[in-house]
Rosetta silent file (secondary structure, phi, psi, omega in degrees, C-alpha in Angstrom):
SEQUENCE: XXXXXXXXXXXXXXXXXXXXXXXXXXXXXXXXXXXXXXXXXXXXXXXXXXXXXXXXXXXXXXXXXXXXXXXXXXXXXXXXXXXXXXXXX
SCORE:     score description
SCORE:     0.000 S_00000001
   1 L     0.000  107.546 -179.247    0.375    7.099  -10.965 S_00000001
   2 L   -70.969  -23.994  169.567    1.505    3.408  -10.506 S_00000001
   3 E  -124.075  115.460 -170.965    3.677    4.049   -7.531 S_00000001
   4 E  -148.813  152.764 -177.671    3.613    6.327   -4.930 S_00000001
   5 E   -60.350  139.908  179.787    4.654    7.191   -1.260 S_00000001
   6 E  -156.970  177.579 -174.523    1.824    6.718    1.309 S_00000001
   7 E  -128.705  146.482  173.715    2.031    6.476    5.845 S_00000001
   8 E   -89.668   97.152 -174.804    0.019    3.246    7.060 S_00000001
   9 E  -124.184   45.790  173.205   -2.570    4.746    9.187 S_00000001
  10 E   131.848  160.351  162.047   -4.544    1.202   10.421 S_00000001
  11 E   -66.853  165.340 -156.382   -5.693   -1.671    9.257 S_00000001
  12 L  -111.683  166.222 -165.918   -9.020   -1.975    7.187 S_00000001
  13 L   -73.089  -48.697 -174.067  -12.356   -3.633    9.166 S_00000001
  14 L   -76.458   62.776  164.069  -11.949   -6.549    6.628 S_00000001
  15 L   -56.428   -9.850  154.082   -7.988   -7.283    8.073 S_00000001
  16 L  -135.495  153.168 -161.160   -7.387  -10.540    6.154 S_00000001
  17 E   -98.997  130.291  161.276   -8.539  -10.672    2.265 S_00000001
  18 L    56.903   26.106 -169.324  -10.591  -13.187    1.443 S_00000001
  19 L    80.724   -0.870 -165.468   -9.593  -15.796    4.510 S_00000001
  20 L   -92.627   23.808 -162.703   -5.855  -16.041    2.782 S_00000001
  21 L    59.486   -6.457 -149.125   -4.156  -14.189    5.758 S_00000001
  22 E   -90.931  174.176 -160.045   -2.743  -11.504    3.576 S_00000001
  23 L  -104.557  150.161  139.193   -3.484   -7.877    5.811 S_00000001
  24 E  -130.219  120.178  171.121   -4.939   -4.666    4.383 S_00000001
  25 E  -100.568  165.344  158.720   -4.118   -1.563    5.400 S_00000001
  26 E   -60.985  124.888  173.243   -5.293    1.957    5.358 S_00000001
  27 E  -136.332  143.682  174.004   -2.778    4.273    3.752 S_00000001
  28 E   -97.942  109.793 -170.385   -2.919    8.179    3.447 S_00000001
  29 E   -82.104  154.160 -158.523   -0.980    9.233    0.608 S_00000001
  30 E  -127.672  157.668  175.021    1.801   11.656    0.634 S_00000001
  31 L   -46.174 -163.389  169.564    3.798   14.339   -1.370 S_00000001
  32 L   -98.796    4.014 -174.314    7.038   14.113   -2.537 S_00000001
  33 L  -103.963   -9.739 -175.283    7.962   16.522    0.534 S_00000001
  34 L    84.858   20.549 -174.997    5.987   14.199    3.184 S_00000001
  35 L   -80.800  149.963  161.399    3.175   16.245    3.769 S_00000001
  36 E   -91.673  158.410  170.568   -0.016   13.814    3.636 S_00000001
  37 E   -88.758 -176.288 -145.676   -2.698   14.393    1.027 S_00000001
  38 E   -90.309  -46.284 -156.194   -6.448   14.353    0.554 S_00000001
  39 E   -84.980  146.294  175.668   -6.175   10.795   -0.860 S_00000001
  40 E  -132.441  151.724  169.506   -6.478    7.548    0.675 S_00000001
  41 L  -160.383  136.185 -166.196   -6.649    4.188   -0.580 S_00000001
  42 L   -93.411  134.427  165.794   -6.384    0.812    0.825 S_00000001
  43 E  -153.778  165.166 -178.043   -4.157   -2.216   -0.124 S_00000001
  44 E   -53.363  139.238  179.411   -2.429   -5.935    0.867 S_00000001
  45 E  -109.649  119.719  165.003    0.539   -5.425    2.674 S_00000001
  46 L   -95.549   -4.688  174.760    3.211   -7.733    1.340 S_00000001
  47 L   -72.658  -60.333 -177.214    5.929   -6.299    3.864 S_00000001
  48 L   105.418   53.293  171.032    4.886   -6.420    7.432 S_00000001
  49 L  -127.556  140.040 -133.721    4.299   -2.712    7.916 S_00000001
  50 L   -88.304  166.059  172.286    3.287   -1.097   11.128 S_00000001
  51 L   -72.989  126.307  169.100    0.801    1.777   11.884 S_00000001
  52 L   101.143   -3.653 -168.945    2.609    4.829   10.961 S_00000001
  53 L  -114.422  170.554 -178.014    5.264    3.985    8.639 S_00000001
  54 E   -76.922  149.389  175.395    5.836    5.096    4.910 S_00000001
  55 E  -157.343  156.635 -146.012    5.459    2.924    2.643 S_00000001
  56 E  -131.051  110.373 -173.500    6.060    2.384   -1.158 S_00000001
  57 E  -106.977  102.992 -167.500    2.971    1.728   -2.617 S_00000001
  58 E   -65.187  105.095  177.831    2.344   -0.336   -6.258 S_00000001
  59 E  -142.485   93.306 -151.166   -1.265    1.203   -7.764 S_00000001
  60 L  -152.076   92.137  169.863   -1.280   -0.462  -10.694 S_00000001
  61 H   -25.251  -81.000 -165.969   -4.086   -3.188  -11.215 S_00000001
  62 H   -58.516  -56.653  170.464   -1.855   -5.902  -13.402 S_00000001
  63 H   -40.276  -73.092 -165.011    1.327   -5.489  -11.172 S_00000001
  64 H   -35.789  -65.026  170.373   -0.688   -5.454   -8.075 S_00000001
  65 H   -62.614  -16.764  152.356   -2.318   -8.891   -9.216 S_00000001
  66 H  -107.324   -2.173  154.188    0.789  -10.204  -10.343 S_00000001
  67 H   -49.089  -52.131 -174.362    2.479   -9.729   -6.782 S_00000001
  68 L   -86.336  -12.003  152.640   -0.255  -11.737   -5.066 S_00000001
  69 L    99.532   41.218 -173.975    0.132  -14.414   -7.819 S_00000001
  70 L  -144.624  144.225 -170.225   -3.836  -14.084   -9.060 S_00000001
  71 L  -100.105  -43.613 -169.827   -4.825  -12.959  -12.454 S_00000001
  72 L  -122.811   49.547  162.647   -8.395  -12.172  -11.526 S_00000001
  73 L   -85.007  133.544  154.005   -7.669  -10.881   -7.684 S_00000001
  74 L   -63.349   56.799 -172.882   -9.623   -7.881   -6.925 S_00000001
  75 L  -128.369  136.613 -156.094   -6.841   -6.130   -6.225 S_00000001
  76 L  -126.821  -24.816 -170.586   -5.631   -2.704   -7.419 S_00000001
  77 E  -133.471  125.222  173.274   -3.037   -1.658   -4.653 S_00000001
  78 E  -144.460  147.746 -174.084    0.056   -3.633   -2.454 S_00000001
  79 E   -65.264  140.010  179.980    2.631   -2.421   -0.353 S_00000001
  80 L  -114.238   61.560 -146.796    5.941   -3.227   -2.200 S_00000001
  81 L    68.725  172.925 -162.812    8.131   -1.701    0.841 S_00000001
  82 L  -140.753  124.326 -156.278    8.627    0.302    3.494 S_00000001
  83 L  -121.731  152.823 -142.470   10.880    3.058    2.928 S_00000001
  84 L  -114.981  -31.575 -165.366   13.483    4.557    5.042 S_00000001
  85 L  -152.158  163.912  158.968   14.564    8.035    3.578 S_00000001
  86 L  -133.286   98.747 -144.186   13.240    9.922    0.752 S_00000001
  87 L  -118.871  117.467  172.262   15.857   12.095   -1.201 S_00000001
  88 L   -98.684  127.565 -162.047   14.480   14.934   -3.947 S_00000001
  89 L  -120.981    0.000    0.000   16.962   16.329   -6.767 S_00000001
């Protein structure tokens, strides 16, 4: 799934990646109803988002790595936004 809804629930013990400032957070990912799930996974927050909020999460290797502008960053997951409402048809 390359994108999916997740809640921000802390920061990771390694809080800036690789000395570059960028954040990592914890995120617990959630349903399309807002219940959280089993799954967790961590990634760079390009956004500025807080403990507790939803967030719209890119988990996608190639994406991920071209958001932080690195071809061979170890990086598999980054917050793309922080999302406000979630509406199901």
């Amino acid at each position: 799934m390359p994108a999916r809804v997740a809640r921000s629930s802390g920061s990771s013990a390694a809080d800036r990646w690789r000395g570059t400032g960028v954040r990592m957070l914890i995120l617990q990912a959630l349903d399309t109803a807002g219940a959280p799930l089993a799954d967790y996974l961590v990634a760079i927050d390009t956004v500025g988002a807080g403990v507790g909020e939803r967030v719209l999460v890119l988990d996608e290797g190639t994406g991920a790595r071209q958001i932080v502008g690195s071809k061979d960053a170890p990086v598999r997951s980054v917050i793309v936004g922080i999302v406000d409402a979630v509406t199901t048809s």
